[in-house]
N, C-alpha and C positions, 0 to 999 in steps of 0.2 A: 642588146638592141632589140634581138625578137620580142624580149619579155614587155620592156615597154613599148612596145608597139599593140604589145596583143593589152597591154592595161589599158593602153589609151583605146584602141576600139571597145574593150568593155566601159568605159568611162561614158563615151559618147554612146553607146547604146542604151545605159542605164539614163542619160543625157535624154534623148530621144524618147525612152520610154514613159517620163516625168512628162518630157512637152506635150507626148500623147494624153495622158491620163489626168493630167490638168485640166482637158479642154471635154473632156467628156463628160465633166458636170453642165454645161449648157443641150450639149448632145441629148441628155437622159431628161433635162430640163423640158427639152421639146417634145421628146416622145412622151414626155409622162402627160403632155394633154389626149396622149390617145389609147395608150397603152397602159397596165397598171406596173408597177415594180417587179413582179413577179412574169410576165411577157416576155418584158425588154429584158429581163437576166439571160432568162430560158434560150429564147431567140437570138441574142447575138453570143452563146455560148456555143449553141447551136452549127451555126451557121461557122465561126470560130474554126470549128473541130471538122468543119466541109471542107474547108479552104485551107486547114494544112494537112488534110489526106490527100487531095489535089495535088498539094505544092510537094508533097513528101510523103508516096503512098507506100514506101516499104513498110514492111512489116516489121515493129519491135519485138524480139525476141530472146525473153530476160533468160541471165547465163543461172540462176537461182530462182526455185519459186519465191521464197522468202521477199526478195527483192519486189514483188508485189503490194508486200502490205506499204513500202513507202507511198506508191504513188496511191493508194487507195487511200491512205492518210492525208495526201497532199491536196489530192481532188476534194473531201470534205474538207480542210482547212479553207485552201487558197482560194477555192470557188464555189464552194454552197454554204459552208458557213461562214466566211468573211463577208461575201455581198448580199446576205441576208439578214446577217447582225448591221450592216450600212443601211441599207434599206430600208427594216424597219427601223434602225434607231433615227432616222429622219422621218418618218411620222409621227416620232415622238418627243421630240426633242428640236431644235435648231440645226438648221446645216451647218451655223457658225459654230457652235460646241461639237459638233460630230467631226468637223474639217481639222477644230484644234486635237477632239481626242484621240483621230487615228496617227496624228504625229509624234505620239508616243512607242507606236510601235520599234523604232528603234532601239528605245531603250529596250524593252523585252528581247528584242534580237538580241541584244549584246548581255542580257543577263540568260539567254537560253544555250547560246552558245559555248559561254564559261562552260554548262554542266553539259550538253551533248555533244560540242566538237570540238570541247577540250581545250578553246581557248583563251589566250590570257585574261585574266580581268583588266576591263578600261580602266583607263588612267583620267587623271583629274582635265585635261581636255575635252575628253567625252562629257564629261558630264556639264562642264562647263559649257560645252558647244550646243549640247542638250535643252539646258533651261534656257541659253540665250536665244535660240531657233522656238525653244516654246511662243518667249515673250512676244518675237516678232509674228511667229502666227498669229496668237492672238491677236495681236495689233490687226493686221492683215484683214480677220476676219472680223472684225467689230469695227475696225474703223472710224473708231471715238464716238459712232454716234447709239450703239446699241449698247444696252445694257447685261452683265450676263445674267440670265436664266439657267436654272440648276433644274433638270428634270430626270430624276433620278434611274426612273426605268431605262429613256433613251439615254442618257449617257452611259447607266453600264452596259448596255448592247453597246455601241461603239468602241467602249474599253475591250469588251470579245472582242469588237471587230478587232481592233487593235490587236490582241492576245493573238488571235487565231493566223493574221498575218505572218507573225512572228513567228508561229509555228510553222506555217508556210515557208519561209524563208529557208530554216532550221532544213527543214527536209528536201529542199531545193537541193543544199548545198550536196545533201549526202547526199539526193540520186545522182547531181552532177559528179560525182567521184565515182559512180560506177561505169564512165565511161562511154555512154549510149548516146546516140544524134539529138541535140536539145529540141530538136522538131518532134521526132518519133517520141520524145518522154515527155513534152508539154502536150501532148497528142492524148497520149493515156492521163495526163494530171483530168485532162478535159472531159475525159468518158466516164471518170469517177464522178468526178463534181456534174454531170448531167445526171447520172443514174440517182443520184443521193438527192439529186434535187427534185425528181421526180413526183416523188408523196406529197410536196410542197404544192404542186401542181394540181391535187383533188383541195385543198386544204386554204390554200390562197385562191384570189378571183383571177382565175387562168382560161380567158376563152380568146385568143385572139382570133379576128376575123382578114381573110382575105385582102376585101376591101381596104383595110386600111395602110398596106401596103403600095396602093397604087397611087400613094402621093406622094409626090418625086420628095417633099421636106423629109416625111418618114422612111423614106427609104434609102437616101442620101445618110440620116443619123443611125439608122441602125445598123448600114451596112460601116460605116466611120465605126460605129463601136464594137462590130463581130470582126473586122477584118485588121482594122487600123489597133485598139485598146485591145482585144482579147487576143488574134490571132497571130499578131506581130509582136504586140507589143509584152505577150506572156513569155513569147522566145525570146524577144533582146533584154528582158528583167532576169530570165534563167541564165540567158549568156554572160550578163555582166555578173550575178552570185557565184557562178561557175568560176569566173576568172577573177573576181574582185574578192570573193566573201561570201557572206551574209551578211554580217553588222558592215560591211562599208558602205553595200550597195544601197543596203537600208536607208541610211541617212538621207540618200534624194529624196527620200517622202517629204524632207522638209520643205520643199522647194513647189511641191503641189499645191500649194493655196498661191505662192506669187503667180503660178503658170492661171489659174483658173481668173485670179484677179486682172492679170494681163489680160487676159481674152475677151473677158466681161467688158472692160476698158474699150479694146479695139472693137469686138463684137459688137455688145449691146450698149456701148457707148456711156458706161458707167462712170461717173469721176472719178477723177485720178489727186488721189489727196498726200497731204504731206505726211499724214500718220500711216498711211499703206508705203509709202517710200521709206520713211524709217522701220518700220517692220519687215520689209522687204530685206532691208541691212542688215538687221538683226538675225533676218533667218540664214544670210546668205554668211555670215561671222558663222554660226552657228554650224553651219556645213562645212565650213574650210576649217573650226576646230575638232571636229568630228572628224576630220580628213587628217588632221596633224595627231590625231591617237593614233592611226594605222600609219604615218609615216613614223612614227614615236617605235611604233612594236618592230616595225621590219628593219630601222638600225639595229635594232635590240638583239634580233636576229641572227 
């Protein structure tokens, strides 16, 4: 009874943390009239890494030095190179092929996993659950009326993003086995990925100004994306890998374009079409056979 109880709160947390990071494509959407890409990373990573030494100010103190290179590695994965590879590869490319290409990250979860934590190879529902969750992205984001465009540079920066993610995940899982408060270890993922992001900072156009903070829109979205998408929502994606996986947890990423689509919908009053409700289907098929691989393995068990 404990154990499903604690799956189900990792369920709903990885739940939670989609709904969040769905909705922060309009968020990033607003600031970037003010801010450039490289600000709004900076700043609500920032700000992030305030609000849970606040919330959680003990001191991590690893039982191995060793156990440092993971989160040194995690911080450049999951937060300097994953939203830098996003970032620019939407200056170069479409949001709509960037939103389809980081939904592959899963797949890479689950072929990283076989070789570093050792576990089983998917079964023919993963893969199935896979391409039918692709098809309905795509739907999702083209929405019958756009054509695709192939831009080669931004979509393989996306495919890293994608990659890098995956590796992110990977080494979730293992610092979550070592034990340590997922506050205090998403704390340090956060100091890595600021320090590493640093050089990025003389190299990209990084001058934020004051002023531009004191308009309640921008400060209302960036404080939504340091405290709500980065600060909250990097513990309850750690909490649910911890207790769900890696490849389980993964698969919610397919569920990120219906969350951003919905909001566009309610938000910006977007129409709501019948080829985004069938793609919608297709991704949600797509995630419950992804979901029947890991109920497939733990009979197996």
């Amino acid at each position: 009874m404990g154990a499903q109880k604690s799956a189900a709160t990792a369920h709903i947390a990885a739940l939670v943390t989609i709904l969040i990071w769905g909705t922060t494509f309009i968020s990033t959407k607003v600031l970037l009239r003010t801010f450039t890409p490289i600000e709004i990373l900076f700043t609500r990573f920032a700000i992030g890494f305030v609000a849970l030494m606040i919330f959680y100010p003990k001191r991590l103190r690893l039982t191995h030095r060793r156990q440092e290179w993971l989160f040194v590695a995690a911080g450049i994965s999951g937060i300097t190179l994953y939203y830098l590879f996003e970032n620019i590869a939407l200056t170069l490319t479409t949001a709509s092929n960037v939103g389809i290409i980081i939904t592959i990250a899963p797949f890479f979860t689950a072929l990283l996993s076989v070789f570093f934590l050792r576990a089983e190879k998917p079964r023919a529902p993963f893969y199935i659950g896979f391409v039918a969750a692709l098809f309905g992205v795509t739907l999702v984001s083209y929405n019958g009326s756009s054509t695709l465009a192939l831009n080669p540079a931004g979509d393989l920066l996306a495919v890293l993003a994608a990659v890098t993610w995956s590796v992110y995940s990977i080494l979730t899982r293992k610092i979550s086995e070592l034990g340590y408060n997922t506050v205090q270890t998403t704390r340090r993922v956060f100091v890595y990925g600021l320090v590493f992001m640093i050089p990025m900072l003389f190299l990209m156009d990084f001058h934020p100004k004051l002023a531009y903070f004191t308009s309640a829109v921008n400060l209302g979205n960036i404080l939504f994306l340091s405290l709500g998408a980065s600060a909250l929502c990097f513990v309850t994606w750690n909490v649910a890998v911890k207790r769900l996986g890696a490849v389980k947890t993964s698969v919610y990423i397919y569920l990120v374009p219906i969350v951003t689509v919905t909001a566009s919908v309610l938000v910006l009053h977007e129409p709501l079409t019948p080829v985004l409700v069938i793609g919608a289907a297709f991704t949600l098929v797509g995630l419950w056979l992804s979901e029947k691989q890991e109920a497939i393995l733990c009979r197996r068990k």
